[in-house]
C-alpha positions as CSV (number, residue, x, y, z in Angstrom):
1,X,106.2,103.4,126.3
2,X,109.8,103.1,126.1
3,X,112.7,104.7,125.4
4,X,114.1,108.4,124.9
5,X,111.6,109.8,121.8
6,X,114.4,112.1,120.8
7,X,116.6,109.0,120.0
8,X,116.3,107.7,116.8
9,X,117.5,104.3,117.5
10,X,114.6,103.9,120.0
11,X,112.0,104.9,117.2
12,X,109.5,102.4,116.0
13,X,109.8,101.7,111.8
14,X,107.0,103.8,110.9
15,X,108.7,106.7,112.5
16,X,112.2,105.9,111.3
17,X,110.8,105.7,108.0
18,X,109.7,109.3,108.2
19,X,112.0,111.2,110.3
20,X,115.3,109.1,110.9
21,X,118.3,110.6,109.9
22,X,116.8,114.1,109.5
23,X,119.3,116.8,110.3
24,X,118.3,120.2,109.8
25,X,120.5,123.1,108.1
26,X,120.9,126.7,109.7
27,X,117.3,127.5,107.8
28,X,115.5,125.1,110.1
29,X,113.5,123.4,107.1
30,X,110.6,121.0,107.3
31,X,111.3,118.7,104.5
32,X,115.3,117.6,104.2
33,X,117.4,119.9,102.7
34,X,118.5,119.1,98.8
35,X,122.1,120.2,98.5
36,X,123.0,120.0,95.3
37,X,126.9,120.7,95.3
38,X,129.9,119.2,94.5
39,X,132.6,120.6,96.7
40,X,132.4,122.9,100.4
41,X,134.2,126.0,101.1
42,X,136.9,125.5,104.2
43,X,137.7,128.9,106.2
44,X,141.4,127.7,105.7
45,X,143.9,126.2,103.9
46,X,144.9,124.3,107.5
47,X,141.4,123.2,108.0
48,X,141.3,122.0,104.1
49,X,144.7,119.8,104.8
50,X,143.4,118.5,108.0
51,X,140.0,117.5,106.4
52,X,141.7,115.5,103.4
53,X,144.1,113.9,106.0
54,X,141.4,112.6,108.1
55,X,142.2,114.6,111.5
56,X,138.6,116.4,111.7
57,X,135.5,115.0,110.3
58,X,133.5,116.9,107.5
59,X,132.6,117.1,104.0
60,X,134.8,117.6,101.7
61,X,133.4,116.7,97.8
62,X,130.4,115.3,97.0
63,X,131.9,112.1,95.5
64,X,132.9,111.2,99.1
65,X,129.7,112.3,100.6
66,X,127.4,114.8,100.9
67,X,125.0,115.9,103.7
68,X,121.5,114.8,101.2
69,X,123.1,111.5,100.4
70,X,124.2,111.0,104.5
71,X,120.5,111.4,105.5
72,X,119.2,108.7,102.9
73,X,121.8,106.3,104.3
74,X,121.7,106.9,107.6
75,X,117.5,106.5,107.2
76,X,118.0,103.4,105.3
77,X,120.7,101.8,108.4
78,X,117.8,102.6,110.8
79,X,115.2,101.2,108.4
80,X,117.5,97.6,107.7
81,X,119.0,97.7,111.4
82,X,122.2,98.2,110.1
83,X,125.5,99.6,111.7
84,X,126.1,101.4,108.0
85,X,125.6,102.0,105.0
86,X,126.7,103.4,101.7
87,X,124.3,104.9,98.9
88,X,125.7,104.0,95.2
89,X,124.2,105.6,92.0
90,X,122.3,102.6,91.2
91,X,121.8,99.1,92.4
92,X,124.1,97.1,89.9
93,X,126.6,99.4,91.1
94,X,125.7,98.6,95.2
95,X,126.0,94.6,93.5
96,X,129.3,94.9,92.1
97,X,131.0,97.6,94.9
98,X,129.9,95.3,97.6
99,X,131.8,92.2,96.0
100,X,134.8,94.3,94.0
101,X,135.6,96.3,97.2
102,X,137.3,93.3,98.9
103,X,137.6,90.2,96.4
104,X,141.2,89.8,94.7
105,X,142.7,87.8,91.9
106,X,142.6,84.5,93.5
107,X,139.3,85.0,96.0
108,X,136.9,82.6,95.6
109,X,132.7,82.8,95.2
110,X,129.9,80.3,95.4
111,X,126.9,82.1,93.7
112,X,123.3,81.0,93.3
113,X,122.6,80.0,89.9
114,X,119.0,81.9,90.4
115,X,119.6,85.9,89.7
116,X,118.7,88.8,87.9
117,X,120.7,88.7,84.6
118,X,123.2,91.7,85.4
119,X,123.9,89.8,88.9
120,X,124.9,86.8,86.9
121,X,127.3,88.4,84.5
122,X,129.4,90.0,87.3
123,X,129.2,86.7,88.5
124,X,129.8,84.6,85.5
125,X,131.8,87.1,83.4
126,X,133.4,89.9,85.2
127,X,135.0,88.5,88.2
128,X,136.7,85.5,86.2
129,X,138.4,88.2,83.8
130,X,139.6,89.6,87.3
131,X,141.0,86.6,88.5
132,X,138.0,85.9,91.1
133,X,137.3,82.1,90.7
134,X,133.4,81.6,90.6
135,X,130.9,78.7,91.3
136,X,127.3,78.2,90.8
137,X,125.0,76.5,92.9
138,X,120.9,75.8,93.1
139,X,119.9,78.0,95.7
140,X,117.3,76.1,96.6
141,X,119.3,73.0,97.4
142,X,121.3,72.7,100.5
143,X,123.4,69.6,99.7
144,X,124.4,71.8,96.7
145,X,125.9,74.7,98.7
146,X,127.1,72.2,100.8
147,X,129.3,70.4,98.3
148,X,130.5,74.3,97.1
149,X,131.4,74.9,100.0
150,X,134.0,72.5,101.0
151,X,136.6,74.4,101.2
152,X,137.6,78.1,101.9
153,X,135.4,80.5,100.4
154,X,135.7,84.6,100.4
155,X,132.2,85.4,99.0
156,X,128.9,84.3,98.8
157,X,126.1,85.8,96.9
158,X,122.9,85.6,96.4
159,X,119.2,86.6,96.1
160,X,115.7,85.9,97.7
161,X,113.3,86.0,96.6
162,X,114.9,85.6,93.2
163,X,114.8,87.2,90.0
164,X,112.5,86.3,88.2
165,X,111.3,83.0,89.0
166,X,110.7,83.9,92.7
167,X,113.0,80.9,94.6
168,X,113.4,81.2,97.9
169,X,116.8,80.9,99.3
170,X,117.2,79.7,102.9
171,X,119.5,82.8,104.1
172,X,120.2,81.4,107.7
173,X,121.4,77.7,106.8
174,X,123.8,79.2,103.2
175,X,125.1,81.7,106.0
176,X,126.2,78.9,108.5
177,X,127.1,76.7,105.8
178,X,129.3,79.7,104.5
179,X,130.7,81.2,107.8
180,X,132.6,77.9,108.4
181,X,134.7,78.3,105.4
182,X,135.2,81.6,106.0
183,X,132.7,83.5,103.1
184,X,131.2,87.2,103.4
185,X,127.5,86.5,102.4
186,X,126.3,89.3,100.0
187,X,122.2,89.4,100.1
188,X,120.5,91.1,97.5
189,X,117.7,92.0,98.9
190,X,115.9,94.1,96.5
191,X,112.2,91.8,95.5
192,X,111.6,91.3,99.9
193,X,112.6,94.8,100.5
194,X,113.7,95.9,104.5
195,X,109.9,96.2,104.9
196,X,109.3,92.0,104.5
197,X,112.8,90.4,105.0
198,X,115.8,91.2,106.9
199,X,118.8,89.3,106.0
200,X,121.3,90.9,108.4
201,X,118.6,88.9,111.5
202,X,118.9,86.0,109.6
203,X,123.0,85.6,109.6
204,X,123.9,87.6,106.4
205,X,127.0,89.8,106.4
206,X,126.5,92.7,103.3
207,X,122.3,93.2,102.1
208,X,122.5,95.8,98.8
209,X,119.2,97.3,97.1
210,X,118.5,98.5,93.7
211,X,116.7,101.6,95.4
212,X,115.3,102.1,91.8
213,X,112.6,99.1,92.8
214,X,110.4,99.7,95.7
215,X,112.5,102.4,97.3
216,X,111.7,104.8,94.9
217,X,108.8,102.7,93.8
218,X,107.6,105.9,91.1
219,X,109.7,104.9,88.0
220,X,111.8,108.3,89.0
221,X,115.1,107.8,90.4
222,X,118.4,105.4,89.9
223,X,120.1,104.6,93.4
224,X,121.6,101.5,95.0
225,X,122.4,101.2,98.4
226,X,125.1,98.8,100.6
227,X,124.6,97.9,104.1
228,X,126.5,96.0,106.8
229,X,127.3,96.1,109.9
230,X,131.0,94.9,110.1
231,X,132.9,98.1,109.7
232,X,136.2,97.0,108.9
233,X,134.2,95.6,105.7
234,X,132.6,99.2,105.5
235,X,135.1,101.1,106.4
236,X,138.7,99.3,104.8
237,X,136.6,98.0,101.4
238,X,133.9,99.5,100.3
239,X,134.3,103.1,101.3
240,X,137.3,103.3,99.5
241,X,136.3,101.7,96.7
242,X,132.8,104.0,96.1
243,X,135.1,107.2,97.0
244,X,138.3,106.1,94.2
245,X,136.2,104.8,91.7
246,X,132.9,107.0,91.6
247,X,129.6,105.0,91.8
248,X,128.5,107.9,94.3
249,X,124.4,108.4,94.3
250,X,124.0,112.4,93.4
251,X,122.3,114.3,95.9
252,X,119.4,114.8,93.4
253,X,118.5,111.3,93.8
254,X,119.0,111.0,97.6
255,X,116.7,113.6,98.4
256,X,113.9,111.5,96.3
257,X,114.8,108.4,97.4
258,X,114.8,109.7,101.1
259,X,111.0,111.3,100.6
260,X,109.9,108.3,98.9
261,X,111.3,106.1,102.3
262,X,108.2,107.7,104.0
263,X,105.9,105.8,102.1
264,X,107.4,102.6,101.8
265,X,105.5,101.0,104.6
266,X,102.3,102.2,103.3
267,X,102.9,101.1,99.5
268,X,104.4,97.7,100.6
269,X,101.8,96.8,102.3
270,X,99.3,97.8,99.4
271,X,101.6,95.8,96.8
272,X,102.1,92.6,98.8
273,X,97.7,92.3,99.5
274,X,97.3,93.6,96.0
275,X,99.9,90.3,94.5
276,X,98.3,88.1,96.4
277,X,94.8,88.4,95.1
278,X,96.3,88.3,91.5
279,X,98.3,85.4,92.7
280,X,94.2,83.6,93.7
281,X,93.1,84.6,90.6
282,X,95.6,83.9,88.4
283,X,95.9,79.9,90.0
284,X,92.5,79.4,89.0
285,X,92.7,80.4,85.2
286,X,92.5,77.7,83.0
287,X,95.0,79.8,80.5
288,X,97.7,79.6,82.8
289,X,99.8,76.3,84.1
290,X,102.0,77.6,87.1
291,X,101.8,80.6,89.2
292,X,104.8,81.4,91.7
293,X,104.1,83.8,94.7
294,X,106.1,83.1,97.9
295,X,102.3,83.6,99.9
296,X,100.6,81.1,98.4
297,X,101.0,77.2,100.0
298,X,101.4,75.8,96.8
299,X,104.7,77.8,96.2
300,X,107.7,75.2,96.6
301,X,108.6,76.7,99.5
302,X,106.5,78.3,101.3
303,X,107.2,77.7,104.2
304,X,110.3,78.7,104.1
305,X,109.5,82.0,102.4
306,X,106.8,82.3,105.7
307,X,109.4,81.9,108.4
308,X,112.3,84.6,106.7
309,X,109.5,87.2,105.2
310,X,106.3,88.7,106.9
311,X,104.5,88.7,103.5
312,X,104.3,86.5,99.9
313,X,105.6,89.8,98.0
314,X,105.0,92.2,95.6
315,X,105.4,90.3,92.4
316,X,104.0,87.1,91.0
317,X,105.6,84.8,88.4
318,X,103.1,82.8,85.7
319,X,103.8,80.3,82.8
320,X,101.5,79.9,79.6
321,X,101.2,77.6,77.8
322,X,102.7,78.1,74.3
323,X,105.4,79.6,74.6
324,X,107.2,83.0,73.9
325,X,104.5,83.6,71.2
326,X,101.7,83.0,73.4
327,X,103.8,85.1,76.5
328,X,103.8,88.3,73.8
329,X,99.9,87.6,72.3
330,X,99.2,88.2,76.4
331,X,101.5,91.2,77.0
332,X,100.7,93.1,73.6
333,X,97.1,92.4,74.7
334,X,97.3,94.1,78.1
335,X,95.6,97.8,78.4
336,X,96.2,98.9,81.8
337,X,99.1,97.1,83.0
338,X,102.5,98.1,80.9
339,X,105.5,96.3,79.5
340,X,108.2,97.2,81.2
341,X,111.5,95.6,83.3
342,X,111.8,97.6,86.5
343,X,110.0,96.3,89.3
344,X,108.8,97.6,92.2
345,X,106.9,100.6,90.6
346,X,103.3,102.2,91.2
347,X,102.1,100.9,88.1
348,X,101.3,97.1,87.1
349,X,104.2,96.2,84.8
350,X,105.0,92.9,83.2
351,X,107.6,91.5,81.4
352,X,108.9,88.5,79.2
353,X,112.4,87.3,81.3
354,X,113.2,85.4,78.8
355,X,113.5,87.9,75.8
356,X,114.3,90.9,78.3
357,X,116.0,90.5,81.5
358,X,117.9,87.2,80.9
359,X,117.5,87.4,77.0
360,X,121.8,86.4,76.7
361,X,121.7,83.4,78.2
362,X,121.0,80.0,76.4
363,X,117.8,78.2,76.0
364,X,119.9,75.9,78.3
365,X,121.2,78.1,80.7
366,X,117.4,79.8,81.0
367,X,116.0,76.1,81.9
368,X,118.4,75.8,84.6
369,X,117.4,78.9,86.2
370,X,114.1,77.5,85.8
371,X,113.0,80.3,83.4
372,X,110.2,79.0,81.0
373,X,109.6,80.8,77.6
374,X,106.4,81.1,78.5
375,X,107.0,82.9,81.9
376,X,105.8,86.1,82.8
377,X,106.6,88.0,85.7
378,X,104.2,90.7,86.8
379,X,105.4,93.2,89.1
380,X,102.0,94.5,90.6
381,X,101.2,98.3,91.3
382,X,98.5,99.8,93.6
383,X,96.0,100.1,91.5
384,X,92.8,98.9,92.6
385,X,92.7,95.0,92.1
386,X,89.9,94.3,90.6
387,X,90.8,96.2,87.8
388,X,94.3,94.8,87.4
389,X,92.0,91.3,87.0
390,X,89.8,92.5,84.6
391,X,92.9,93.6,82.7
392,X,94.4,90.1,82.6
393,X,91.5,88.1,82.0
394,X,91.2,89.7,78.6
395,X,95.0,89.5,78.0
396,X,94.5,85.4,78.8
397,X,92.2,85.2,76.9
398,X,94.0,86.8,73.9
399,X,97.1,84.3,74.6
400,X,95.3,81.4,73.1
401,X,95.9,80.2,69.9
C-alpha cells in the first residue's frame, strides 16, 4: 500500500475513474450533482466585481464553467495524467479550440495526411483562409516529417491510431522531430482512448477527445475534451478562447459523460478482446483481401502500435474486393451490426469511409490517405462475439457478385 487514500492523485485508474474529481454539494449526494444553470447568485455587487476581475475564485456563468462540467474535467486530467483540462461541446470543437486558441496569420502546421475528414478540413481549409500556412505529411514516414520540419514550426497535429485506416503514428520520434523547431504537438487521441495510449508519456504537448466515442461509448451525448499540462497554453490560449467564443460542453452532458467515465475501463477492455477475434476471423475469410487491427502482427506496424498502446483497439479496418458496390451489398446485408459513423459505441456499427466520413475528398486524395473504395471500418460493440461473426459471415457472403 501506498499513499494517502483520501488523495486523489495517489488513487489507482480504476478508482479515479469512479470517484476522481467528485465534490459533493451541501445535500451530500451519492452520485455527482447535475447543475443545470447558467449563471450564480453573488451576495454582493462587490463580490460580483471582484469575481469578473479575477480577485477571488468562483463561478460566475456557465459558459466559463460550471461545477458538473469541473468534475468531468478534473476526472478526465486524473484519468490522462494531465495538469488540465478543458471540456468543449463536442470533439471537432476540442480539435479546432486546441489549434485556433494560439495559431495566428502567419503560424505555421505540419499535419499528418491520415485523419478523420473534419480534422483534415480545419487543416486543409480553415486555417489557410486564416492565414495559418499548412503542410501535409505521411504519418507513417519519418523522413517525411523530417523534411517538413526543417524549419520553425508552431503546430503539429495529428492522429493515432488514425481515422479510418488505422496508421500508427510514432508519437515520441514526430514530437522530438517537432520540439526542435519549436512545434506544440496536438494528439488526437480519440480511436486509443486514455485507457490504451497516453500521448502526454510519450512527448506530446495538447491530447483532445471526441468524448462522443468511447467516453460516452452509448450513442447519447456530444462532448470533446482538451488536455495539457503546460498551463501558459491552458491558461493564456485556450481558456480564453472556449470562454469568448462559446464551444462550452453543457452541464447536461458533463454529468453523462462523467457517469459513463466509470465504465470505461470495463467496456474498453470488452471492445479491444471483442476486435481482436473479429480481427482472426475476418483475416481468414476468403471474401475479404486486407484486414487492419493494430493487434494483429501482420498490421504494418505493429510493433510500433505494441510499444505506444497496451491493446490492438476497438475497431478494425477491412477491404473487399469489388469495390463501393460490393462495400454496400455487405453493409445493406448486415442484421445485427448497424450502419452508422460514430465510433466507439455499444453496438457493432460499420461504415463506408469512403462515401461517408471522407466522401469530399477525391478518388485521388482518398488513395493517398490509403482509403480503398472497398474499405470498411467496423467499430465493434460488446455484444457477444460469436454472434457479431455469424453476422458478418452472411454479410460476406452477400458481397460477392
Amino acid at each position: 500500500m501506498s499513499g494517502d487514500s483520501g488523495d486523489e492523485t495517489n488513487w489507482r485508474q480504476s478508482t479515479r475513474l469512479v470517484r476522481g474529481g467528485t465534490r459533493r454539494s451541501a445535500f451530500d449526494e451519492t452520485c455527482e450533482g447535475l447543475f443545470m444553470t447558467s449563471g450564480y447568485v453573488y451576495a454582493t455587487a462587490e463580490e460580483a466585481a471582484a469575481a469578473f476581475k479575477g480577485d477571488i475564485n468562483r463561478h460566475q456563468y456557465s459558459r466559463f464553467s460550471n461545477p458538473t462540467v469541473e468534475m468531468f474535467e478534473t476526472r478526465l486530467a486524473l484519468l490522462e495524467g494531465a495538469d488540465a483540462c478543458r471540456a468543449t461541446a463536442t470533439g471537432m470543437a476540442a480539435v479546432f479550440a486546441s489549434m485556433a486558441s494560439f495559431l495566428k496569420a502567419g503560424d505555421r502546421v505540419v499535419s499528418a495526411r491520415q485523419l478523420f475528414g473534419s480534422c483534415y478540413t480545419i487543416v486543409a481549409d480553415i486555417l489557410p483562409r486564416l492565414g495559418v500556412e499548412t503542410i501535409f505529411v505521411d504519418g507513417c514516414d519519418l523522413e517525411d516529417w523530417r523534411r517538413a520540419l526543417d524549419r520553425p514550426t508552431d503546430a503539429v497535429f495529428l492522429e493515432t491510431p488514425s481515422n479510418p485506416t488505422l496508421d500508427i503514428v510514432d508519437i515520441a520520434a514526430v514530437a522530438d522531430l517537432s520540439h526542435a523547431v519549436g512545434a506544440r504537438v496536438i494528439v488526437d487521441n480519440v480511436f486509443a482512448t486514455p485507457m490504451l495510449q497516453k500521448p502526454l508519456t510519450l512527448g506530446a504537448d495538447v491530447v483532445v477527445y471526441s468524448a462522443t466515442k468511447h467516453i460516452d461509448g452509448q450513442g447519447r451525448s456530444l462532448g470533446g475534451a482538451v488536455l495539457a499540462n503546460d498551463t501558459g497554453y491552458i491558461d493564456d490560449h485556450l481558456v480564453p478562447f472556449i470562454r469568448n467564443t462559446g464551444p462550452s460542453l453543457s452541464p447536461f452532458n458533463a454529468w453523462i459523460l462523467l457517469k459513463d467515465l466509470e465504465t470505461l475501463e470495463l467496456r474498453v477492455e470488452r471492445h479491444c478482446a471483442n476486435a481482436a477475434a473479429v480481427a482472426a476471423f475476418l483475416a481468414d475469410r476468403p471474401e475479404v483481401t486486407t484486414v487492419r487491427y493494430p493487434g494483429r502482427a501482420d498490421h504494418p506496424r505493429h510493433d510500433l502500435a505494441s510499444r505506444q498502446m497496451r491493446a490492438g483497439g476497438t475497431l478494425v479496418s477491412f477491404v473487399v474486393p469489388g469495390g463501393q458496390a460490393a462495400a454496400f451489398r455487405l453493409l445493406n446485408a448486415l442484421r445485427l451490426i448497424d450502419i452508422s459513423n460514430n465510433p466507439g459505441d455499444a453496438k457493432s456499427l460499420a461504415t463506408h469511409p469512403a462515401a461517408t466520413t471522407h466522401h469530399r475528398f477525391s478518388a485521388e486524395e482518398r488513395a493517398a490517405m490509403g482509403i480503398d473504395d472497398g474499405l470498411v471500418r467496423l467499430s465493434v460493440g460488446l455484444e457477444d462475439a460469436e454472434d457479431l461473426k455469424d453476422d458478418l459471415l452472411q454479410a460476406l457472403a452477400a458481397s460477392q457478385p
